[in-house]
N, C-alpha and C positions, 0 to 999 in steps of 0.2 A: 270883286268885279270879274277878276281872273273864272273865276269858277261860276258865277252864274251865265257869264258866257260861253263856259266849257272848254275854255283855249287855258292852255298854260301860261303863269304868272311873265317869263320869259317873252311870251311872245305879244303881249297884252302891253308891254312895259318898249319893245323894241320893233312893233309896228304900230299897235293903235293910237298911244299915249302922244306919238311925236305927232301923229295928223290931227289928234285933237288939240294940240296943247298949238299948233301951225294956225287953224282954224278957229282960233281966242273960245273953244267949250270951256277947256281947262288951264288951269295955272297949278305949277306946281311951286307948292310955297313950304315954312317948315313946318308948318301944321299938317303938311301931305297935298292931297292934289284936292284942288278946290275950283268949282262951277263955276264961272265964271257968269255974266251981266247977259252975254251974249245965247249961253247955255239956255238961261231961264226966260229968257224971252223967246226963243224958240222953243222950248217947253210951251210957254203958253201960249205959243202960234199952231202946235198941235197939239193939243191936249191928250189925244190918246197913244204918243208916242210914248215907243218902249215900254208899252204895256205888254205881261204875255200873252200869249195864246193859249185857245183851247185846244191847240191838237195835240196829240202825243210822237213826240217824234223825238229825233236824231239832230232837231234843228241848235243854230248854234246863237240865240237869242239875237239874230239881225233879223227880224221879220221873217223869221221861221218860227214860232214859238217858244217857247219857253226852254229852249235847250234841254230839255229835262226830262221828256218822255220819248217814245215811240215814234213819232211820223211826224208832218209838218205844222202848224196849227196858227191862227187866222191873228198871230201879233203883227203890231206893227214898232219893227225894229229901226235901225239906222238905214235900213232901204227907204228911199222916197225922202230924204233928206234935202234939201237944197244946195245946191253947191255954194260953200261962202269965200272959195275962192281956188 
């Protein structure tokens, strides 16, 4: 996940992990970190989240694209999320 976000394993693990795992996305269990009831119901309240995008860019897969190319491109990342708490 670390890498198709483009942030290091480190910082993936010591900012994002703890706001998702606070907001019931994820659980970490000893199978690893598992989706949680809450995750996939919001999955299919937008169905085109965390899709990438077509641009090429520098983006770092929140609703900048794909993190993977050139410029910024029309995904829809963890921006426009709801707040669930």
């Amino acid at each position: 996940m670390a890498e198709l976000l483009g942030i290091d394993r480190a910082t993936l693990e010591a900012v994002y992990e703890p706001w998702l795992v606070r907001r019931g996305f994820i659980e970490r269990t000893e199978r690893g970190r598992v989706a949680t009831k809450v995750a996939a119901e919001l999955r299919a309240r937008f169905p085109g989240l965390g899709r990438n995008g077509n641009g090429n860019g520098n983006g770092n897969g929140c609703g900048n694209g794909n993190g993977r190319g050139n410029g910024a491109g029309n995904g829809n990342g963890l921006e426009g999320l709801p707040d669930t708490g």
